[in-house]
MIDOMAR-531300 format. One record per residue (C-alpha): residue number from 1; residue in one letter; x, y, z. Coordinates in steps of 0.05 Angstrom, whole numbers. Each point is the difference from the previous one (the first is absolute). Layout:
BEGIN
<NUM 'a' <X Y Z>>
...
***
This chain:
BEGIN
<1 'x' <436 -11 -61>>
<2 'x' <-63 -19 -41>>
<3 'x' <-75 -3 9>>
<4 'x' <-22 -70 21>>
<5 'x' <-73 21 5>>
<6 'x' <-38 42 -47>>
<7 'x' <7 77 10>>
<8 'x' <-41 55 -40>>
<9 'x' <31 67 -39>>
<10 'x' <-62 35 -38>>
<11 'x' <-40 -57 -23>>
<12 'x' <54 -39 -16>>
<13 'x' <28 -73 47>>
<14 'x' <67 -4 16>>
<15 'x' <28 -72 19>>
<16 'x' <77 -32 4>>
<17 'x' <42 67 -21>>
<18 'x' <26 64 41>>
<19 'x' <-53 41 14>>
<20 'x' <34 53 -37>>
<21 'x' <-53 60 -24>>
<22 'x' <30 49 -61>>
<23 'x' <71 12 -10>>
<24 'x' <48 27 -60>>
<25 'x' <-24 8 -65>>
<26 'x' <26 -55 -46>>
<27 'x' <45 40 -43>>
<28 'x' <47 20 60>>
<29 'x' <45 -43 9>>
<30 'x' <67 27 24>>
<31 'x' <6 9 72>>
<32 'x' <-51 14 45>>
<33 'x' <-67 18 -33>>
<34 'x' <-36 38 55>>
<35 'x' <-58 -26 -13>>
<36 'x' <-59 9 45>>
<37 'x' <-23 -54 45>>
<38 'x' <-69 -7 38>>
<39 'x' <18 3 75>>
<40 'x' <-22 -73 12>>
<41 'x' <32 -27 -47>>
<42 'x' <63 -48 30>>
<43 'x' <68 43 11>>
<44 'x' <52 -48 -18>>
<45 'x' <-39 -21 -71>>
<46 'x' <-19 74 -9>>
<47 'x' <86 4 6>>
<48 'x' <12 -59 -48>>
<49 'x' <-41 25 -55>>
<50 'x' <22 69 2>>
<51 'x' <76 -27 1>>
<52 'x' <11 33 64>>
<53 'x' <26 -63 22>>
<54 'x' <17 -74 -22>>
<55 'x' <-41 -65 13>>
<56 'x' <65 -30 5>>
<57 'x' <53 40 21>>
<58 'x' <-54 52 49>>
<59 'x' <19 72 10>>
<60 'x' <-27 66 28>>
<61 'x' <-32 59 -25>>
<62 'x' <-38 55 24>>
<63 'x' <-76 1 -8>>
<64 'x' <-45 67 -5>>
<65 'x' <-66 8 23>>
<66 'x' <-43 40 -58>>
<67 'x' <-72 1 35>>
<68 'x' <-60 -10 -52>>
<69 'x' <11 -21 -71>>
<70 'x' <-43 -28 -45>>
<71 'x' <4 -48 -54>>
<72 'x' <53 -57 2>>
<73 'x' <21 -37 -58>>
<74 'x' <20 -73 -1>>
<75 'x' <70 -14 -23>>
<76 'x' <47 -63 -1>>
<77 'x' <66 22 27>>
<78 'x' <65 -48 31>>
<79 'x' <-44 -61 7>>
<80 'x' <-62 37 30>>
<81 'x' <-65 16 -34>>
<82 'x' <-41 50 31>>
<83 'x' <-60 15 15>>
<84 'x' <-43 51 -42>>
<85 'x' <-49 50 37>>
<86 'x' <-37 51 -34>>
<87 'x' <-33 42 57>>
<88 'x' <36 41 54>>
<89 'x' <22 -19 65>>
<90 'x' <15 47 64>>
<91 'x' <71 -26 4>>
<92 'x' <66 -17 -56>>
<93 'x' <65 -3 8>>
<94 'x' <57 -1 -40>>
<95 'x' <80 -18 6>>
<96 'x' <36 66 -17>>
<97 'x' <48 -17 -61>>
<98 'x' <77 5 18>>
<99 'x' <-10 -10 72>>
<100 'x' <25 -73 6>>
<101 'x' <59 -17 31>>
<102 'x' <48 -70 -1>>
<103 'x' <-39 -50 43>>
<104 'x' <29 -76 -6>>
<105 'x' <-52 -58 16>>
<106 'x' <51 -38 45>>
<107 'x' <-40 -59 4>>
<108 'x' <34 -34 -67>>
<109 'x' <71 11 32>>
<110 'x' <-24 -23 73>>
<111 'x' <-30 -65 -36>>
<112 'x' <71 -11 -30>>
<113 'x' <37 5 65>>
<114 'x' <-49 -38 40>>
<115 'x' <-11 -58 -51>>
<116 'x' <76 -15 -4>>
<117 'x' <8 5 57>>
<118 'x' <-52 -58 11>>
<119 'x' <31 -39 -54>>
<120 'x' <77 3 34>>
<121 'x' <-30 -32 64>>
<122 'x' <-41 -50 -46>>
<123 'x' <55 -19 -42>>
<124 'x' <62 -11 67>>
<125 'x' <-58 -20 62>>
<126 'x' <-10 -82 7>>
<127 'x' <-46 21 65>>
<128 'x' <-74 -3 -13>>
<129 'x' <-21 44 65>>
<130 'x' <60 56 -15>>
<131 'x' <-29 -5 -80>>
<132 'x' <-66 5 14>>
<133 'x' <-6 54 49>>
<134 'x' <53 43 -19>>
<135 'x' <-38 -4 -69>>
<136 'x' <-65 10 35>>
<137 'x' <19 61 36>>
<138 'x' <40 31 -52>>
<139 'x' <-60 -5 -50>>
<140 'x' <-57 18 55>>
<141 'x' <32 61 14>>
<142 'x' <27 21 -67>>
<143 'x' <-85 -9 -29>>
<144 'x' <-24 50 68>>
<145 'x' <53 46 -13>>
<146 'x' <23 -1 -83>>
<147 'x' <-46 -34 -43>>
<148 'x' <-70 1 28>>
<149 'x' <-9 41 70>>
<150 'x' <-65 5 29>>
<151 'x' <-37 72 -5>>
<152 'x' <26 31 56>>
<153 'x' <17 73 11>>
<154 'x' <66 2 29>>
<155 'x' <66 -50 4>>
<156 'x' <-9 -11 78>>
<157 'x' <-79 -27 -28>>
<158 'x' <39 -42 -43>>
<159 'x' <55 -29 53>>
<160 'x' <-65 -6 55>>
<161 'x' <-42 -34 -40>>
<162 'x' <56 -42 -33>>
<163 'x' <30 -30 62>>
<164 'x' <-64 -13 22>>
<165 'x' <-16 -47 -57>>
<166 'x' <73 -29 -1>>
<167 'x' <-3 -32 75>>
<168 'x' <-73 -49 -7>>
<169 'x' <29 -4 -76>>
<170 'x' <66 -34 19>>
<171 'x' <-36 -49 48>>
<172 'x' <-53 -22 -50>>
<173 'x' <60 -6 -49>>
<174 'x' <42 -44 53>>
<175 'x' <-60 -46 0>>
<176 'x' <9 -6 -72>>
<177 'x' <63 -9 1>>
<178 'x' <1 -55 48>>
<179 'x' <-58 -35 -27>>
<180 'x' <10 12 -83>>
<181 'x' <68 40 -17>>
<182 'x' <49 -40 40>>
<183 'x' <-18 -68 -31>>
<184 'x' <9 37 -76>>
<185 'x' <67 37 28>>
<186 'x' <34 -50 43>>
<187 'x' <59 -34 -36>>
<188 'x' <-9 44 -57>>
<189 'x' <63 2 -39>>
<190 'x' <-18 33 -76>>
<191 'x' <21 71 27>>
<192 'x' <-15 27 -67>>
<193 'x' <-73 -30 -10>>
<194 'x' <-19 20 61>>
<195 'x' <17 67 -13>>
<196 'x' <-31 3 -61>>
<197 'x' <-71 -30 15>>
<198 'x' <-14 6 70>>
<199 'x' <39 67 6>>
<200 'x' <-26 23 -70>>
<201 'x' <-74 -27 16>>
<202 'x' <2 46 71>>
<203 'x' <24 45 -39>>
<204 'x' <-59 5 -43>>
<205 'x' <-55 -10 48>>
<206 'x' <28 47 47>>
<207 'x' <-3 60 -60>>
<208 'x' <-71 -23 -18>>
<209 'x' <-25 70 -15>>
<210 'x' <57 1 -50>>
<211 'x' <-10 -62 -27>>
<212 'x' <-66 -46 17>>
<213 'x' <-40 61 -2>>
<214 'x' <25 33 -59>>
<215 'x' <-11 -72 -38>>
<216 'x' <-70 -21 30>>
<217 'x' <-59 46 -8>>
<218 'x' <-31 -21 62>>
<219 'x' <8 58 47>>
<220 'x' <-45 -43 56>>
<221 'x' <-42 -75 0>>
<222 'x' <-67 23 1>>
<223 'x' <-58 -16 -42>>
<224 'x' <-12 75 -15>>
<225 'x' <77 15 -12>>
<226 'x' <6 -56 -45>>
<227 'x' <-64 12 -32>>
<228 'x' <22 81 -25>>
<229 'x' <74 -11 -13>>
<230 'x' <10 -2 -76>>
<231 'x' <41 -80 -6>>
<232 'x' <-3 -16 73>>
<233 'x' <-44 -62 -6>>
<234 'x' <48 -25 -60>>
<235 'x' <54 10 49>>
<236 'x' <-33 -31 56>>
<237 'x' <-5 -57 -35>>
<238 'x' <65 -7 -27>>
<239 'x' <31 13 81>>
<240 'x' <-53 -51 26>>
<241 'x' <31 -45 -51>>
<242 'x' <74 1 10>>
<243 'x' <-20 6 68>>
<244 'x' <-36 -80 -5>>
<245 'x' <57 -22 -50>>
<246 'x' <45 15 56>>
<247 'x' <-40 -31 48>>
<248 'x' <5 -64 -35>>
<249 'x' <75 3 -5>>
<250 'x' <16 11 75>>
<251 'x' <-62 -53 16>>
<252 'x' <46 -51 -51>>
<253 'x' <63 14 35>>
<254 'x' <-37 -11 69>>
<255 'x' <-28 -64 -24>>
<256 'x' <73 -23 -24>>
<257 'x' <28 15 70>>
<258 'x' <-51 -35 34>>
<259 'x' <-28 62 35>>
<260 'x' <-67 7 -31>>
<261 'x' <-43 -19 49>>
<262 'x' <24 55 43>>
<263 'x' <-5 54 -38>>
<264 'x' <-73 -18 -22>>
<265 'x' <-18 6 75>>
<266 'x' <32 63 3>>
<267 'x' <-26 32 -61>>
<268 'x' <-67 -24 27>>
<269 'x' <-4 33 63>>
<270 'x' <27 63 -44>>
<271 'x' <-68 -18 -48>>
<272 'x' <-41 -12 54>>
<273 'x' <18 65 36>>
<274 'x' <-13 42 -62>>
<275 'x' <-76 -29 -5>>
<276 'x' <-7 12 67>>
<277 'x' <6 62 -5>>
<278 'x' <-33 19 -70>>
<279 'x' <-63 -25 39>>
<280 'x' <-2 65 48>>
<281 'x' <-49 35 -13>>
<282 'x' <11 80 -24>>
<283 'x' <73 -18 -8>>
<284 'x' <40 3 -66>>
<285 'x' <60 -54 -7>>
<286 'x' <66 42 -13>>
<287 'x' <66 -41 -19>>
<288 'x' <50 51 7>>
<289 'x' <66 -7 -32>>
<290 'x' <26 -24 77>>
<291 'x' <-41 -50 6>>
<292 'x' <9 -24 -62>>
<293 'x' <74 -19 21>>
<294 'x' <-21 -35 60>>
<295 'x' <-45 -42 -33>>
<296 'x' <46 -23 -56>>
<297 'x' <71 -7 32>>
<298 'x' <-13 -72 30>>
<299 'x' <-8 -22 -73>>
<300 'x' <69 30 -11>>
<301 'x' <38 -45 59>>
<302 'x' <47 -42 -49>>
<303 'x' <63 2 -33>>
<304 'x' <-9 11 -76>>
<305 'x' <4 52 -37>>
<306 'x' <-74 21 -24>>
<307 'x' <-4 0 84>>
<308 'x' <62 46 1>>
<309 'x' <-43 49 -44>>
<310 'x' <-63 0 33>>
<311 'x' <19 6 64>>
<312 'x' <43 60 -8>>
<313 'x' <-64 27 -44>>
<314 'x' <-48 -4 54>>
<315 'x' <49 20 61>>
<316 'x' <7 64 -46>>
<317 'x' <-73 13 1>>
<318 'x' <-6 -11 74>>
<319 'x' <57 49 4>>
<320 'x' <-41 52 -50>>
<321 'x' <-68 -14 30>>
<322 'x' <23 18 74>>
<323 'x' <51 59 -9>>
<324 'x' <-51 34 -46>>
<325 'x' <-60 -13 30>>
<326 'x' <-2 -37 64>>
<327 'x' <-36 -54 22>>
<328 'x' <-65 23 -28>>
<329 'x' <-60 -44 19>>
<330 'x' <-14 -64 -38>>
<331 'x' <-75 14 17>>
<332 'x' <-29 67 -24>>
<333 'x' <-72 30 5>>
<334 'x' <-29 16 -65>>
<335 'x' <4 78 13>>
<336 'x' <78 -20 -2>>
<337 'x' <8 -17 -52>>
<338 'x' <-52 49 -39>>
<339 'x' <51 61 3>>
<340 'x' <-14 54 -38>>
<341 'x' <-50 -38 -40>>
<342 'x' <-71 4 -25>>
<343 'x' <-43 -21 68>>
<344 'x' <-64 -28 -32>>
<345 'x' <-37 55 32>>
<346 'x' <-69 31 -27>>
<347 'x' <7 68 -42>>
<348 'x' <-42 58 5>>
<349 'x' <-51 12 -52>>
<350 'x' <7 65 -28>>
<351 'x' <-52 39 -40>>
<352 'x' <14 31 -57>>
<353 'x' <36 68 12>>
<354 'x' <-33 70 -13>>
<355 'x' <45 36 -46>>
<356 'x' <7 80 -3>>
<357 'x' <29 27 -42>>
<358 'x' <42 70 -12>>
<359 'x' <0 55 -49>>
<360 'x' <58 32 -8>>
<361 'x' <54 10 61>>
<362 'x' <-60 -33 44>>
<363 'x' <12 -52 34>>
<364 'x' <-30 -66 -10>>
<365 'x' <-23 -57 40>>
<366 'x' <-27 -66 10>>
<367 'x' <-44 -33 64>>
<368 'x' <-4 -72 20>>
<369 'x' <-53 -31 46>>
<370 'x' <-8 -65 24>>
<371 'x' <-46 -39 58>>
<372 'x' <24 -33 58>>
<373 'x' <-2 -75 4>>
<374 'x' <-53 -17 53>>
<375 'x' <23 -13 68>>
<376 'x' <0 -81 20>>
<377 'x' <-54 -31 46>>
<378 'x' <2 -1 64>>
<379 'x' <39 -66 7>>
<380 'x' <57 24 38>>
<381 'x' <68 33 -10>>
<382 'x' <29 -61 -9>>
<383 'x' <-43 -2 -67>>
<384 'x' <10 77 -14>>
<385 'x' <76 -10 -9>>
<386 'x' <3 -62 -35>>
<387 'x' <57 8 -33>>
<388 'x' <-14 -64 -42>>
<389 'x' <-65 35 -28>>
<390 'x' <-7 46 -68>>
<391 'x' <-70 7 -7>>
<392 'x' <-19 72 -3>>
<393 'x' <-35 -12 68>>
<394 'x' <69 -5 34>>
<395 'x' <19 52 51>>
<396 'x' <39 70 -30>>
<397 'x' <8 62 32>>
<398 'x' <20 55 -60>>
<399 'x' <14 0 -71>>
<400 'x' <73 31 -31>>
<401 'x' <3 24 -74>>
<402 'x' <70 4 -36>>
<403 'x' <12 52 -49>>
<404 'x' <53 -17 -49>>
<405 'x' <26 -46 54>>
<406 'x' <0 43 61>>
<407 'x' <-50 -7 48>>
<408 'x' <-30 73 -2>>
<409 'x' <-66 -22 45>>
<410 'x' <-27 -34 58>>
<411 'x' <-76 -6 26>>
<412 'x' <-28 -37 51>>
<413 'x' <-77 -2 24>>
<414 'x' <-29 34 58>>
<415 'x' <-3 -45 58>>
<416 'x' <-76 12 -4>>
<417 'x' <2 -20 -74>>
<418 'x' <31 -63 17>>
<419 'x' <-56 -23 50>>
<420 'x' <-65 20 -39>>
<421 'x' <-40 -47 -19>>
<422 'x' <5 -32 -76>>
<423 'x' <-63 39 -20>>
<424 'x' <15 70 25>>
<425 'x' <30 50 -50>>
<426 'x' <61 34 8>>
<427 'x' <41 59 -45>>
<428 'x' <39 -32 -50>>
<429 'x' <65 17 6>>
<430 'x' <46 24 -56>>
<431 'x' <69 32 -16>>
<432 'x' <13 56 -48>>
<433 'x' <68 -1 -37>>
<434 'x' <17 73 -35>>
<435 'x' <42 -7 -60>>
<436 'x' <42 74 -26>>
<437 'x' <-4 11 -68>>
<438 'x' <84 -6 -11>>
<439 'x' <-17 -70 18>>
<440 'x' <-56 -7 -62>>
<441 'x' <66 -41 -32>>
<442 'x' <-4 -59 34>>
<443 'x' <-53 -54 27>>
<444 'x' <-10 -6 74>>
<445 'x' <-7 -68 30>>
<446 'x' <-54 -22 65>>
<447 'x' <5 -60 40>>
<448 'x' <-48 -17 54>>
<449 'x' <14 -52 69>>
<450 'x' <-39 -14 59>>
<451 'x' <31 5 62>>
<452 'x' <10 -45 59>>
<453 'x' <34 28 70>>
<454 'x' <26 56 -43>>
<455 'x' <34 -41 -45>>
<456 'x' <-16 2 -75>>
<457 'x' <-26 -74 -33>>
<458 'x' <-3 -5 -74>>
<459 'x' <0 51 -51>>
<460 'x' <-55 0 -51>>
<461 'x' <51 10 -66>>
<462 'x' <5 70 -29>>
<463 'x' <-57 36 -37>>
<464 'x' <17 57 -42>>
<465 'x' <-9 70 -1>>
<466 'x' <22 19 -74>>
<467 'x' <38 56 -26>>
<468 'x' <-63 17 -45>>
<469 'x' <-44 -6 61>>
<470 'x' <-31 -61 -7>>
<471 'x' <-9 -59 50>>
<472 'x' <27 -69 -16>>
<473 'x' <-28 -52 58>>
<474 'x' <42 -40 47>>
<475 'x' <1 -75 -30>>
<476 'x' <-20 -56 46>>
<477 'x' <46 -24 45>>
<478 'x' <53 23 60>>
<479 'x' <61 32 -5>>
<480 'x' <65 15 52>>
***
């Protein structure tokens, strides 16, 4: 699992790798290291760069929790470069050495039974329904339950929410059938091309996060993806291209079978739908990898053998879109698709900390203030909880300050506070952070959000209590 949106450790962005925080020292390299983890970072990556387990072959091992730790080097171990933090954190963890035991990832052997098994009834079955569905079933349930189940936290999850995908997924697919697949199928004689590119091409759409998504770095088709992922816009415009050389091929063969004047109509209502829709208002377009099939299988409904291909390609991603993920919405509100990333909200302006310092085994310390954005106009709640606003005049009801990435404090204004008027005076409020002198070693870092209905916006990025006391300011900017 990566990060597809920006996350912070210390001062530092993490974006497109394991969030995986500390770990072995580099010189270890024989068996399990035991090197110590930060609690958040991801279990399973923590695993594979420790060598607890394989990337491809999985395992088990036993992990131990080791409470607070600081400092956490950054290593590059099996494939997976960590993550270096120099501070301490409340919580580690670490994967006790000589506790693993023989663990077989049984998806490579299941994914050898099931695809020749696909391939027998491809090779000896003339029928295009008993080929098709068999195929379809066989592969629809071998993605839910092998290659890529949904997150769920129990097999009966998995069978529940499985069959209830498989029954509207066979009836859409029956329309396809009848309408696209038959007319590529029927008559079909090359037993052994068939196999090859329609079975192969399912094949490969069907094991897209094995395949399309280990190839493409385009994790999702939105400007602000596409915009942060290092090569995705090189590689949307190669896709976009094979996708309209393509195009033009299956338009050619239409035109040569004298069927081109229906298709246009169809792939204009498909056009004109789309448009439609990217005209609602506070609603984000979202071609999932579903819908994707449905809209190109039609140009797939002819016998030759670039047809053969495609259409097995895209029935495969229907297959892979639906058993992993559902029938997710081809509209989406922008808050959908945002995630876990920055909000555009304001951040808090901060003053510049009072620093005490102490002699000795005193302890030291350091105080932040900070003023309250002003409360909006009367103009109605409708105005106070904008949530297309960021003007520091927008509506929040507390502040929350990380320390070294754990939210240590929360403050919200007195009700009274919150209704003065703009010219009355009011305590400043602060927060006080002690610091023991064991902990002199390493810098401390401070982040600062607003917060809206108890939930934190943006992050101001880290400013820096130093080791030698000193106070480096936050840059400009938000943070996650």
């Amino acid at each position: 699992m990566w990060l597809i949106e920006p996350r912070t450790v210390g001062d530092e962005e993490v974006l497109y790798k394991p969030l995986v925080v500390g770990g072995a020292p580099e010189d270890e390299k024989d068996g399990v290291a035991g090197g110590i983890y930060r609690a958040d970072s991801f279990i399973c990556g923590a695993a594979i760069h420790a060598g607890a387990i394989s990337n491809i072959e999985g395992g088990s091992a036993v992990l131990e929790l080791v409470g607070q730790h600081a400092g956490y080097p950054s290593t590059d171990r099996n494939g997976i470069e960590s993550v270096g933090f120099n501070s301490s954190f409340p919580r580690s963890f670490r994967f006790v050495p000589g506790a693993t035991s023989e663990c077989r990832d049984l998806r490579w052997p299941l994914l050898f039974i099931t695809a020749t098994c696909t391939a027998i009834l491809s090779v000896f079955t003339t029928s295009p329904g008993v080929f098709f569905f068999s195929n379809f079933i066989a592969l629809f349930l071998h993605v839910s339950f092998v290659s890529d189940p949904p997150d769920m936290n129990s097999y009966y999850s998995v069978i529940s929410i499985t069959l209830g995908r498989l029954l509207p997924s066979t009836f859409i697919m029956y329309v396809i059938y009848h309408f696209v697949v038959r007319r590529t199928l029927l008559n079909l004689r090359a037993q052994f091309e068939k196999t090859i590119l329609w079975m192969g091409g399912c094949w490969i759409g069907a094991l897209n996060n094995e395949t399309f998504d280990q190839w493409i770095p385009v994790q999702r088709l939105t400007p602000h993806d596409i915009a942060q992922q290092p090569g995705a816009i090189p590689a949307l415009l190669i896709t976009v291209g094979a996708i309209l050389a393509i195009a033009l091929g299956q338009a050619w063969s239409f035109r040569v079978e004298g069927r081109m004047r229906r298709y246009l109509v169809v792939y204009g209502i498909f056009v004109g739908g789309l448009l439609v829709l990217m005209t609602i208002p506070n609603m984000n377009l979202r071609i999932h990898h579903y819908i994707i099939g449905i809209l190109l299988l039609p140009g797939t409904s002819m016998q030759t053998r670039p047809s053969l291909l495609y259409q097995g390609l895209l029935v495969g991603l229907f297959i892979n879109g639906v058993a992993r993920w559902g029938y997710a919405s081809i509209l989406s509100t922008p808050a959908d698709l945002l995630r876990d990333a920055q909000l555009g909200s304001a951040l808090p302006e901060i003053l510049a900390p009072q620093i005490l310092a102490g002699v000795g085994s005193m302890m030291s310390n350091i105080t932040f203030s900070w003023t309250w954005p002003p409360p909006t106009q009367e103009l109605g709640d409708e105005n106070r909880y904008d949530s297309g606003a960021t003007e520091l005049s927008q509506w929040y009801d507390g502040i929350s300050i990380l320390v070294n990435d754990v939210e240590r404090f929360r403050s919200y204004p007195d009700s009274e506070d919150s209704m003065r008027e703009p010219e009355e005076e009011v305590e400043q409020p602060h927060f006080t952070w002690t610091r023991n002198p064991r902990d002199l070693q390493h810098p401390e870092y401070f982040r600062f959000a607003y917060m809206r209905g108890g939930m934190a916006q943006d992050y101001t990025k880290a400013g820096i209590w130093g080791a030698d006391g000193g106070w480096t300011q936050m840059l400009p900017g938000p943070s996650r």
